[in-house]
N, CA, C and O atoms as CSV, one atom per row, in Angstrom:
chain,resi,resn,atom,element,x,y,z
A,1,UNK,N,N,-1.212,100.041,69.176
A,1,UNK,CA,C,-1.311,100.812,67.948
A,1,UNK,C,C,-2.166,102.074,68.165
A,1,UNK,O,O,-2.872,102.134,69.171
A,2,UNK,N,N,-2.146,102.909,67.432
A,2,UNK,CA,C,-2.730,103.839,67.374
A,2,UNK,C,C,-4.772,103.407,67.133
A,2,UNK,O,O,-5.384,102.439,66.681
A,3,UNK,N,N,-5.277,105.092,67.886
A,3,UNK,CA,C,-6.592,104.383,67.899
A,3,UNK,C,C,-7.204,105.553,66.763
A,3,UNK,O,O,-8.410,105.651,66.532
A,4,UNK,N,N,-6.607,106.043,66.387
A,4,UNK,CA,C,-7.101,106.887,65.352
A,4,UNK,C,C,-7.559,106.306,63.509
A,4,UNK,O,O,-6.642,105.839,62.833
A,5,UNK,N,N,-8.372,106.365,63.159
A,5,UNK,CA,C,-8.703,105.313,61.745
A,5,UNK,C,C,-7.501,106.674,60.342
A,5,UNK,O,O,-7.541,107.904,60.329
A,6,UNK,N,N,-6.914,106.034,59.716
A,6,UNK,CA,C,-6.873,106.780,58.926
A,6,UNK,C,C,-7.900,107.277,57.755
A,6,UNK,O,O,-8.552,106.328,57.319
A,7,UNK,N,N,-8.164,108.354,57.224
A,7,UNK,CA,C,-8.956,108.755,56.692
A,7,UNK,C,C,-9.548,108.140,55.484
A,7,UNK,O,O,-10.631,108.454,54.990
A,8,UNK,N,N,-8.681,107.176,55.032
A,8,UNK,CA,C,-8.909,106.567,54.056
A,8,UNK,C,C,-10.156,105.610,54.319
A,8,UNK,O,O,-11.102,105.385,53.565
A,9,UNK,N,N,-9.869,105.042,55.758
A,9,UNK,CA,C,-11.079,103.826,55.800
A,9,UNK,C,C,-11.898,104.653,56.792
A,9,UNK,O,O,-12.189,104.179,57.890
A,10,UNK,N,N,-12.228,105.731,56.470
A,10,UNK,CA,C,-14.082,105.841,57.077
A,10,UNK,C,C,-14.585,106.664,56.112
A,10,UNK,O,O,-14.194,107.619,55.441
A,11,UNK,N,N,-15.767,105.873,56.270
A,11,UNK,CA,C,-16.269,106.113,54.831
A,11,UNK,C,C,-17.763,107.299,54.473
A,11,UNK,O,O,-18.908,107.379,54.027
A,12,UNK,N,N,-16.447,108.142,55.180
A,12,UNK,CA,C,-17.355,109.619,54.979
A,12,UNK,C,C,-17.050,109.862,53.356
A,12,UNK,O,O,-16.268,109.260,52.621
A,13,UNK,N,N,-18.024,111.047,53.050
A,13,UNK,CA,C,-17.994,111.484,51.807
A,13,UNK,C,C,-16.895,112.360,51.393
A,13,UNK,O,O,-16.406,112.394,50.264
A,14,UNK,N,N,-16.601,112.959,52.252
A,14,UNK,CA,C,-15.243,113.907,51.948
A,14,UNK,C,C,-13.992,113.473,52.018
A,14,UNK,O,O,-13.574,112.416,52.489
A,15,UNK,N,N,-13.215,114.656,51.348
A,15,UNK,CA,C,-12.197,114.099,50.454
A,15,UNK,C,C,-12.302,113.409,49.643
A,15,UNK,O,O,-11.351,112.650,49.833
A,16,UNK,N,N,-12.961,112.968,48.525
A,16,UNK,CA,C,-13.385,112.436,47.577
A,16,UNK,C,C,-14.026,112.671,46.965
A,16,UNK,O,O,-15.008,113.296,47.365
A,17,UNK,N,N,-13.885,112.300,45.478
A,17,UNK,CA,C,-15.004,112.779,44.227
A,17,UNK,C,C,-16.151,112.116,44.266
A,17,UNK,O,O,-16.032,110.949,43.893
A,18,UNK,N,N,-17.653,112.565,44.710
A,18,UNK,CA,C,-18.790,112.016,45.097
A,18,UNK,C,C,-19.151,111.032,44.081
A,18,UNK,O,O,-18.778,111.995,43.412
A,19,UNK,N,N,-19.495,110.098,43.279
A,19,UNK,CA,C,-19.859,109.434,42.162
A,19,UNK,C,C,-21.146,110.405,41.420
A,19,UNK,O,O,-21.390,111.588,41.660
A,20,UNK,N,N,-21.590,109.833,40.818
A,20,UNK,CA,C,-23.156,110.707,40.257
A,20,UNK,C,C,-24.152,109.897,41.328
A,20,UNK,O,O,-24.483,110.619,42.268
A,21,UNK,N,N,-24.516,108.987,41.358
A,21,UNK,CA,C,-25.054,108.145,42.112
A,21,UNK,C,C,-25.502,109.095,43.683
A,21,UNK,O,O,-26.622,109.424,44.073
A,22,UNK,N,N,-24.116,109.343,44.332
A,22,UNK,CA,C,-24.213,110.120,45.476
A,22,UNK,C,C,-24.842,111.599,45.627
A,22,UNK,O,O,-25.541,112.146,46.480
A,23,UNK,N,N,-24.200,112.034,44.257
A,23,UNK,CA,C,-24.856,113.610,44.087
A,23,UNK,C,C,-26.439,113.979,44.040
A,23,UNK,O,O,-27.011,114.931,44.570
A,24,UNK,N,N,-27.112,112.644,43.023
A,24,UNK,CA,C,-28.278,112.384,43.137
A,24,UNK,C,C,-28.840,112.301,44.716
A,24,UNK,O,O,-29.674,113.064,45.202
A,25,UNK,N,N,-28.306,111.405,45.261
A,25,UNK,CA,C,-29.125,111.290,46.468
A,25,UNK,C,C,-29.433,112.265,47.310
A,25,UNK,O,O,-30.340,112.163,48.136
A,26,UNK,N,N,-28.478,113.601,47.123
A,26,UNK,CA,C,-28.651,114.682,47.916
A,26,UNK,C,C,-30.292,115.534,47.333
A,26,UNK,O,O,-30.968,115.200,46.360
A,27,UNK,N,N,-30.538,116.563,48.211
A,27,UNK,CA,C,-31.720,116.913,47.935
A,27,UNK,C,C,-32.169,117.474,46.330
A,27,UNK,O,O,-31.173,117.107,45.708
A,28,UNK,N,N,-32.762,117.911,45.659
A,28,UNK,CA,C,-32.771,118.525,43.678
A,28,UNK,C,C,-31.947,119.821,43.974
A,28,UNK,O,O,-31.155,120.224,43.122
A,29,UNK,N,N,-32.153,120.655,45.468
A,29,UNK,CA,C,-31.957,121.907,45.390
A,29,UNK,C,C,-30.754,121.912,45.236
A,29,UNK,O,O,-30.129,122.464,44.330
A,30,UNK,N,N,-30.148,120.985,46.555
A,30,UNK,CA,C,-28.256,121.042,46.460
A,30,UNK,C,C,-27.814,120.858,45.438
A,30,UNK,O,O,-27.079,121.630,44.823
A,31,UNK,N,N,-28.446,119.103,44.868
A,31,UNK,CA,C,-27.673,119.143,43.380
A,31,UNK,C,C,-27.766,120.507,42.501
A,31,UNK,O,O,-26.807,121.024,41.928
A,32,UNK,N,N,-28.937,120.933,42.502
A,32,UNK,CA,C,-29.261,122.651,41.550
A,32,UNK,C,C,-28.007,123.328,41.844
A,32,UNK,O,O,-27.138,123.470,40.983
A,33,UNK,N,N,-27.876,123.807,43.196
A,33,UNK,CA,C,-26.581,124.475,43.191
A,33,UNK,C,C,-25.420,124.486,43.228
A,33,UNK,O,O,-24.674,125.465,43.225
A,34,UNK,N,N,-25.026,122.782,43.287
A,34,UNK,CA,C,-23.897,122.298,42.987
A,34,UNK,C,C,-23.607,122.327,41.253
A,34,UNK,O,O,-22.596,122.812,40.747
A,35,UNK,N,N,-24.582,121.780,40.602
A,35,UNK,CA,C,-24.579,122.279,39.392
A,35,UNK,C,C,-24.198,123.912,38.760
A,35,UNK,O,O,-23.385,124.281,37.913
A,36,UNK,N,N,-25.187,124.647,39.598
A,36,UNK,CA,C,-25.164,126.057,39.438
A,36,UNK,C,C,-23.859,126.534,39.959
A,36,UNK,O,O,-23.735,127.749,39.808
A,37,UNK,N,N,-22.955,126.014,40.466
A,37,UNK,CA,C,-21.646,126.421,41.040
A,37,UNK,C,C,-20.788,126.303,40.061
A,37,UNK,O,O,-20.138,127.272,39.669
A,38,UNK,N,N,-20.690,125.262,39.611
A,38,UNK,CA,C,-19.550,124.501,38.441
A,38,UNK,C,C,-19.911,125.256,37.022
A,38,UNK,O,O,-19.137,125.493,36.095
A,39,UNK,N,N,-21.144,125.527,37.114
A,39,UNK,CA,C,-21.232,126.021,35.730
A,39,UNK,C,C,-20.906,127.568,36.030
A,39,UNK,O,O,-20.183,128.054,35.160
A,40,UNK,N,N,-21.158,128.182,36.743
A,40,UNK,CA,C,-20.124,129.774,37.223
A,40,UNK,C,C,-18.644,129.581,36.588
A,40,UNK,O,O,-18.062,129.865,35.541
A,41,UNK,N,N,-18.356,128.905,37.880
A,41,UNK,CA,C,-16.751,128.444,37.578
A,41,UNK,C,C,-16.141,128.305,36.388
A,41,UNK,O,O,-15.080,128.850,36.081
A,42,UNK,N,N,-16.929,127.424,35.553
A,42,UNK,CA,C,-16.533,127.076,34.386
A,42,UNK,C,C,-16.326,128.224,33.297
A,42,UNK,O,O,-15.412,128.351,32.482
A,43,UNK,N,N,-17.964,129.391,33.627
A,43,UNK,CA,C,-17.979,130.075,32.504
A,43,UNK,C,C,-17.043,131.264,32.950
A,43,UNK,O,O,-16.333,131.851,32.134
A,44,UNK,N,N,-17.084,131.621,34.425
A,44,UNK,CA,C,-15.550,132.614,34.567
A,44,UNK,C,C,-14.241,131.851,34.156
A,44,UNK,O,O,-13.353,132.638,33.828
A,45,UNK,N,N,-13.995,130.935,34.109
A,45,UNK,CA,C,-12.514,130.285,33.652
A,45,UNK,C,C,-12.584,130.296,31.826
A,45,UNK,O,O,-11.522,130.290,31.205
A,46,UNK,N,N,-13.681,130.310,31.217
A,46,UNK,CA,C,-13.803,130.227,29.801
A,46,UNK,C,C,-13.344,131.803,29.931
A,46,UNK,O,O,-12.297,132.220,29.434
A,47,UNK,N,N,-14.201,132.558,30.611
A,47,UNK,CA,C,-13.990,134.302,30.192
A,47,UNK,C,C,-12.066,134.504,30.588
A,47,UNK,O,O,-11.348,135.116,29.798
A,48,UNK,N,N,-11.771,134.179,31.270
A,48,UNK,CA,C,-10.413,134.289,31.266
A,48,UNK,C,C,-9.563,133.771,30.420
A,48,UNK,O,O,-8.468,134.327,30.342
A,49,UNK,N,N,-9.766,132.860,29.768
A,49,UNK,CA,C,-9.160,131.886,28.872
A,49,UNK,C,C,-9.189,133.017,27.344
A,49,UNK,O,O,-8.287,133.175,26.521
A,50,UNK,N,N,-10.529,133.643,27.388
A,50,UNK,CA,C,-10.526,134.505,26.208
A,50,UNK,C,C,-9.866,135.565,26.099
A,50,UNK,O,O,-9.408,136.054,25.066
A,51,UNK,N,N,-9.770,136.111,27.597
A,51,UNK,CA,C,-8.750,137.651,27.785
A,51,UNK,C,C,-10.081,138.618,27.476
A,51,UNK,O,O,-9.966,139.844,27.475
């Protein structure tokens, strides 16, 4: 058989939606700017939504 794992069973973090649990564990700063990312995103997709 093949010796390659499919991606599904190793149980890295990527490709997948992190839980909250996980996001926490990362350092305050990352979460800060992971936060600070989504909320960009969000408020340029609201400004487009308005025209």
């Amino acid at each position: 058989m093949s010796s390659t794992t499919p991606p599904s069973a190793q149980p890295s973090k990527k490709g997948r939606k992190p839980e909250k649990s996980e996001a926490m564990a990362d350092s305050p700063q990352a979460t800060n700017e992971e936060l600070r990312s989504r909320l960009m995103d969000t408020q340029i997709e609201l400004q487009q939504e308005r025209g």
